[in-house]
matplotlib code that plots the C-alpha trace (Angstrom):
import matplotlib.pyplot as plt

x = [-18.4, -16.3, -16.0, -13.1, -11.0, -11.4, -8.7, -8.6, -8.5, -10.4, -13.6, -13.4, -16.9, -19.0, -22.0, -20.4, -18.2, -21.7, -23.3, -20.5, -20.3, -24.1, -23.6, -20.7, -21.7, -24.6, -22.5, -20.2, -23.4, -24.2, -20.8, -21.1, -24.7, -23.5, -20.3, -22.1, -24.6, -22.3, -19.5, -22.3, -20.7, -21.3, -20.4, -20.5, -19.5, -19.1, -18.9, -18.5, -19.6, -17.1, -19.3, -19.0, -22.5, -22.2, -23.8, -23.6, -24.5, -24.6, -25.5, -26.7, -28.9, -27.4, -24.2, -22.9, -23.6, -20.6, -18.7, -18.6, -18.0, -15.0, -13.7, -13.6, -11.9, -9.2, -9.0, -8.4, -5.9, -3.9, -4.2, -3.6, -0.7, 1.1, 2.3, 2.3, 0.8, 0.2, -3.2, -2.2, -1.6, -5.0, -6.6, -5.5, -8.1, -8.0, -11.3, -11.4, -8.5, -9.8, -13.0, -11.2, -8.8, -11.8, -13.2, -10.6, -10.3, -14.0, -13.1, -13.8, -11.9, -8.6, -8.2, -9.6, -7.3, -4.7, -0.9, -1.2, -4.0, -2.4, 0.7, -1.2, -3.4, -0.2, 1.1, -2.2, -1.8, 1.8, 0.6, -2.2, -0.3, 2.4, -0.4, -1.9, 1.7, 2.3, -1.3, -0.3, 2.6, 2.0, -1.1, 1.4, 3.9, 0.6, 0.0, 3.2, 3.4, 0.5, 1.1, 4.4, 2.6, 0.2, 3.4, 5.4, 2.0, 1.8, 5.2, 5.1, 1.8, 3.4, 6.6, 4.5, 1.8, 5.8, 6.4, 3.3, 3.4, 7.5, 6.4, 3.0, 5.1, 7.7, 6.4, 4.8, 8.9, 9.7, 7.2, 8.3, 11.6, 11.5]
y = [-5.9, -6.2, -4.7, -2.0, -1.7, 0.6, 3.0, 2.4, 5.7, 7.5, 8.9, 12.9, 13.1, 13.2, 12.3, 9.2, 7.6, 7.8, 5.8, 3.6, 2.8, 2.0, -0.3, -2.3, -2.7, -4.2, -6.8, -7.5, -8.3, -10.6, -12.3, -12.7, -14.3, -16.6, -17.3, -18.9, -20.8, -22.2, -22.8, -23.5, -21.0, -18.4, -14.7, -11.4, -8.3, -5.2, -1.9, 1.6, 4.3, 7.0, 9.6, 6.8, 4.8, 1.3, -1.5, -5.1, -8.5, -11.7, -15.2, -16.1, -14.8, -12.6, -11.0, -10.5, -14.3, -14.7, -11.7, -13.3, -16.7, -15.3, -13.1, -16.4, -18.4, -15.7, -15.3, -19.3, -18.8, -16.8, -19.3, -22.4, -20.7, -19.0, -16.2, -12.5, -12.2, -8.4, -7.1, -6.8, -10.6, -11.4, -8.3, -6.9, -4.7, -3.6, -2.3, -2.4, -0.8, 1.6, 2.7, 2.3, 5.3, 6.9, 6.7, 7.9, 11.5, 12.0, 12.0, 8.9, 7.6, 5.8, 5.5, 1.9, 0.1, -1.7, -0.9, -3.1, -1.9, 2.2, 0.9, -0.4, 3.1, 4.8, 2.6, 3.0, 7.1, 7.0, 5.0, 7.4, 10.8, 9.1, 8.4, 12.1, 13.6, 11.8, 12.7, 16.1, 16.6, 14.7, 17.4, 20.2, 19.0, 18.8, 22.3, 23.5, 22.1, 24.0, 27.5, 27.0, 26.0, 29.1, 31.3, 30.6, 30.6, 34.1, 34.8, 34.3, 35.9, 39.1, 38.9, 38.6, 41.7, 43.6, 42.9, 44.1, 47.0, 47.7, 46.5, 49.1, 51.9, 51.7, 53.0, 55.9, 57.1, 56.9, 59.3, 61.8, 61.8, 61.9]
z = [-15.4, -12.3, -8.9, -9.0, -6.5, -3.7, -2.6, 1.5, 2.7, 5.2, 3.5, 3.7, 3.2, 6.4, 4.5, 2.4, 5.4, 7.6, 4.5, 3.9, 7.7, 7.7, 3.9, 5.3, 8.9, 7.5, 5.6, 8.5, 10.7, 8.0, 7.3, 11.2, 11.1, 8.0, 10.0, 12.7, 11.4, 8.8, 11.4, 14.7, 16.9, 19.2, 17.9, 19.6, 17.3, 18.4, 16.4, 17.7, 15.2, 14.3, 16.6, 19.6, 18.8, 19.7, 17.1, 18.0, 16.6, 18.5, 17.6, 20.9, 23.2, 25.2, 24.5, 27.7, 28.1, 25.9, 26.7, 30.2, 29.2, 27.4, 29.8, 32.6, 29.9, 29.7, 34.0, 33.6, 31.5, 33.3, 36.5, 34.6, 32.5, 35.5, 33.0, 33.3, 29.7, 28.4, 27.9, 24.3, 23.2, 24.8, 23.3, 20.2, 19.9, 23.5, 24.2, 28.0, 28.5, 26.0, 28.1, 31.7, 30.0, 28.4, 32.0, 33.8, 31.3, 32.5, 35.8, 37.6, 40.4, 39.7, 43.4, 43.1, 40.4, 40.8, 40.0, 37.1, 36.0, 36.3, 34.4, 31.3, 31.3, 31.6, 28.5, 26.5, 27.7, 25.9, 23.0, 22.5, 23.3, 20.6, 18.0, 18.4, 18.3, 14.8, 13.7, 14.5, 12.7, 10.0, 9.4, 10.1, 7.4, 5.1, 6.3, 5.3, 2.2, 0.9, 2.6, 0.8, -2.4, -2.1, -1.4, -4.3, -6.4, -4.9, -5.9, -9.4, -9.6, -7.9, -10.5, -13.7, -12.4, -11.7, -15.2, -16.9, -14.9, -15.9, -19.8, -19.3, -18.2, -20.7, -23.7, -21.7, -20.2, -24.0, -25.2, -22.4, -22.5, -26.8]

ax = plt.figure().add_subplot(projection="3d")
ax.plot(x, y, z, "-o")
ax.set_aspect("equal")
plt.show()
């Protein structure tokens, strides 16, 4: 018997997406762990939990050993190249420029970054605002659509009572007025 395929949605359960999180966490960490050994590299993965909870797997030492290391090969980069690269081709899962924004809504200074650094949070603000405003509509159109499912429901509920009251009362105006 086979594997079926699963539907990729997000999980509407609380209870099944915190046990599906844990089950296939578990089998990243250990693709990761396989990945390395097979391939003899060096692997830092890191997993934030839908609730914020970070998980990590590294197949070194130290993970901020290779964070590090990763972070000067990407400064060196940028000297030896010369170009004004985005933050995006570098980082498509842009993670620090995720927690300096996260920082900076819980109040921390912004006095201290750079005008580069305040152009890409405004960019990753827009992006975000952008995502929330489609999020938000697209929940509101959902809305709708069942209020106006409910109403007509409602509707036809309301004209069938009207018409067993009309058919109930009609035998009764017959015998009075014969």
């Amino acid at each position: 018997m086979g594997r079926r395929k699963v539907e990729l949605k997000r999980i509407e359960d609380k209870s099944s997406r915190q046990v599906t999180f844990s089950k296939r966490r578990s089998g990243l960490f250990k693709k990761a762990h396989q990945l390395a050994v097979l391939c003899d590299l060096e692997l830092v993965l890191i997993v934030f939990s839908g609730n914020g909870r970070p998980y990590e797997f590294s197949s070194g030492n130290s993970s901020r050993k290779i964070v590090e290391r990763y972070r000067a090969h990407l400064e060196s980069e940028k000297i030896v190249g010369g170009d004004d690269h985005t933050a995006e081709e570098h980082h498509p899962y842009p993670c620090d420029r995720d927690c300096q924004f996260l920082r900076v809504l819980e109040g921390e200074e912004i006095e201290d970054m750079s005008l580069t650094d305040l152009v890409q949070l405004e960019q990753l603000l827009y992006a975000k605002l952008g995502h929330i405003r489609n999020t938000k509509t697209r929940r509101m159109i959902e809305t709708m659509s069942v209020l106006q499912e409910k109403e007509k429901k409602l509707m036809e509920e309301k004209l069938l009572k009207g018409k067993e009251v009309n058919f109930a009362r009609g035998p009764k105006l017959r015998q009075e007025g014969g």
